[in-house]
Residue, then its C-alpha position, 0 to 999 in steps of 0.5 A: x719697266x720704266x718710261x725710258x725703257x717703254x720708248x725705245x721699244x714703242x719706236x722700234x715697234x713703229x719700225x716694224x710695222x713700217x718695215x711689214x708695209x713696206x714689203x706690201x704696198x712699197x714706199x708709199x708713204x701716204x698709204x703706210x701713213x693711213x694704214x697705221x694712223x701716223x702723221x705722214x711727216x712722222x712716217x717719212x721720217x722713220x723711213x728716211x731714218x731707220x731704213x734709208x739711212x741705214x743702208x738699207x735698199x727698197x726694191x720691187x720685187x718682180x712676180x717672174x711667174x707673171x712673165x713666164x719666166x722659171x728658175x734655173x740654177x746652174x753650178x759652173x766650176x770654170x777652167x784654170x785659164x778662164x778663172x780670173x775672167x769668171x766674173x767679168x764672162x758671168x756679167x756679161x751673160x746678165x745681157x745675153x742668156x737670162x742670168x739673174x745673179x751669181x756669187x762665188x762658193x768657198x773653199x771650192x770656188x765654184x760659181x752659183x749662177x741663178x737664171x730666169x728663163x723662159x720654160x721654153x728656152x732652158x734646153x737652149x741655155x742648157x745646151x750653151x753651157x754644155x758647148x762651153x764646158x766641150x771647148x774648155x770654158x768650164x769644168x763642171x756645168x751642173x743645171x738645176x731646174x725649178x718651178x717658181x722662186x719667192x723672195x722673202x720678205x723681212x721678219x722685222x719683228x726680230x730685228x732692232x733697227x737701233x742697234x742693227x742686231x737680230x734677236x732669235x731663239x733658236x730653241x723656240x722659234x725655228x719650227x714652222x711657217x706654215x703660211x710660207x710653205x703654202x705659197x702658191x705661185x701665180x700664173x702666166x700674166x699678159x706684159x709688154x716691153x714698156x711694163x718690163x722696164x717700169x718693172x725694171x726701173x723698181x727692182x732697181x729702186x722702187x723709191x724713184x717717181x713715176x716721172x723719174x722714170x719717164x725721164x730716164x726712159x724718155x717715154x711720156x709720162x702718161x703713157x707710162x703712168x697707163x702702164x703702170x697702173x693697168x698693167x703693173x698694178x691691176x695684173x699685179x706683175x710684182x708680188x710686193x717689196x724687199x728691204x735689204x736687210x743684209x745691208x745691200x746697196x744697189x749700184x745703179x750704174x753698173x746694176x750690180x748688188x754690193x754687200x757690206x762685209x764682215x756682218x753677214x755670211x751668205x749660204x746657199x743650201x741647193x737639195x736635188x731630186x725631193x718628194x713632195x713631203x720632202x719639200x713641205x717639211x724643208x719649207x716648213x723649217x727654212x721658212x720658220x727662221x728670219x734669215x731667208x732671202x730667197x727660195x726656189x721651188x720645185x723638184x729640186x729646192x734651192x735657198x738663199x740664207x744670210x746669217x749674221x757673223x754672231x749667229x753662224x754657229x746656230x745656224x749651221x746646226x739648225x741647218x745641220x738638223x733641218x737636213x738630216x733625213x736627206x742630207x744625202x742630197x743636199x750640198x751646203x756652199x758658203x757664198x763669198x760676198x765680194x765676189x757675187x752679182x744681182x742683176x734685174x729680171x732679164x727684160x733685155x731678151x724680149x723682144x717688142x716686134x715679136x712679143x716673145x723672150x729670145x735667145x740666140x744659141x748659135x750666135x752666142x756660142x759664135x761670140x764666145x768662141x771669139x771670146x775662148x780665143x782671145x783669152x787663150x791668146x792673152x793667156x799664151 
């Protein structure tokens, strides 16, 4: 190997290593720059370089265990009359019933929607649905329940931050990881609503400064710097960061996730009704390849796959094989990307007076009933 070849892999190595602190400590440049032995000015320059832009958005990514919050998947399939106003009603229910993200499957056009709920408020947001589905909003209204969710971070070592390829054996790697599927998930964290925005303000953008956000939320800078550092940090209520790999970008205004089209094909694999060793050996293969985003874990499994458009074939049939002892039970739907949404964790349902998440079934089904009647008007 000459030197001309040894230096664009020594920096592209440098970038993984930035990339794997970034998903522990987050952007901070003074601690990434410690822990690797690296000039600070040299370490802000990669990130702003090879990360930043790159596209690519550096998020917190909240311990929702920590906020007594669970994961629910529903599959919605809405009726002919609401379908061209299924994206704009699912918006609206980021502020209203827990909902985290939603994207759009293909052929079927069906919508996975991702809530985080409090375990104690599913039969309310379940029963919301149901009422829904009875005066005509929804065809299907299928709710799947699960213990905890992970987002995984970024297997850099796979990827060139040069070129923006991925280099994956197929034959080689895509066994087992066996830390992942040893995840534990935490327990139930003291919080309040000062904490909830702070986490807020870093899932959506986990570059901004502490005063940066005390200017944008109007709270004093050192009570929020307290609650930060006694609560945030030492109760630990974010389990690390995420690098947007997939080229996401984060609209601030409106907290919705964009995606770059064409480079990715997004996937949802959903498995019903597991056994324990089902699960294991599910986790163990998804887990050993580097195109998972997120997991959702419990009797029922649920993944998030994103895979470059040149590597679709493979992954399809790794998938294909992965699944095999219980494909019975599980549906594979392919995401449209330009129909999806990412919200943050649902921090406007607590409620500060009461210190407790809520949800108003009965008024919520009153404000959509006005909604079913004026779509039914606009639609006569």
């Amino acid at each position: 190997m000459t030197l001309a070849q040894a230096e664009p892999e020594n920096v592209n190595s440098r970038t993984v290593q930035l990339v794997k602190l970034l998903a522990e400590v987050g952007p901070d440049v003074p601690e990434i720059s410690r822990r690797l032995g690296q000039f600070k000015e040299s370490v802000r320059y990669r990130y702003k370089e090879k990360i930043l832009n790159k596209g690519f958005a550096v998020q917190a990514v909240v311990d929702h265990q920590k906020l007594g919050l669970k994961r629910m998947v529903m599959v919605l399939d809405f009726a002919d009359d609401y379908r061209k106003y299924a994206q704009s009603i699912l918006v609206s229910m980021s502020d209203l019933c827990f909902l985290v993200s939603f994207a759009k499957t293909m052929p079927e056009g069906y919508y996975v929607a991702d809530f985080s709920v409090p375990k104690d408020l599913m039969p309310g947001v379940k029963r919301f649905f149901e009422t829904m589905k009875d005066k005509g909003m929804f065809k299907k209204v299928e709710a799947l329940d699960f213990d905890w969710i992970r987002v995984a971070p970024m297997k850099s070592e796979f990827y060139d931050f040069d070129t923006g390829r991925w280099d994956f054996d197929w034959t080689s790697q895509a066994d087992h990881d066996f830390d992942s599927a040893r995840y534990a998930p935490s327990e139930l964290s003291k919080f309040d609503s000062v904490d909830l925005l702070i986490l807020k303000e870093l899932q959506m953008d986990a570059n901004k400064s502490l005063k940066e956000i005390s200017d944008k939320l109007e709270i004093n800078y050192k009570k929020l710097a307290w609650h930060y550092s006694t609560h945030v940090l030492e109760r630990k209520l974010l389990n690390g960061y995420s690098v947007n790999w997939m080229g996401t970008r984060y609209d601030f205004e409106i907290e919705k996730a964009l995606h770059r089209q064409h480079r990715y094909m997004g996937l949802e694999l959903i498995a019903r009704n597991l056994s324990d060793y089902e699960i294991i050996a599910l986790r163990q293969k998804i887990n050993g390849i580097p195109f998972l985003w997120a997991e959702s874990v419990g009797r029922n499994y649920a993944a998030q796959l994103t895979f470059p458009v040149d590597c679709v074939v493979d992954g399809l049939q790794f998938l294909t094989e992965a699944v095999a002892g219980i494909k019975e039970k599980v549906n594979i739907y392919t995401i449209d990307q330009t129909d999806a949404g990412s919200f943050t964790m649902p921090y406007g349902r607590y409620d500060a007076s009461r210190k407790a998440w809520t949800f108003d079934e009965s008024n919520l089904i009153v404000r959509f009933e006005e909604l079913i009647i004026q779509i039914k008007k606009g639609t006569d």
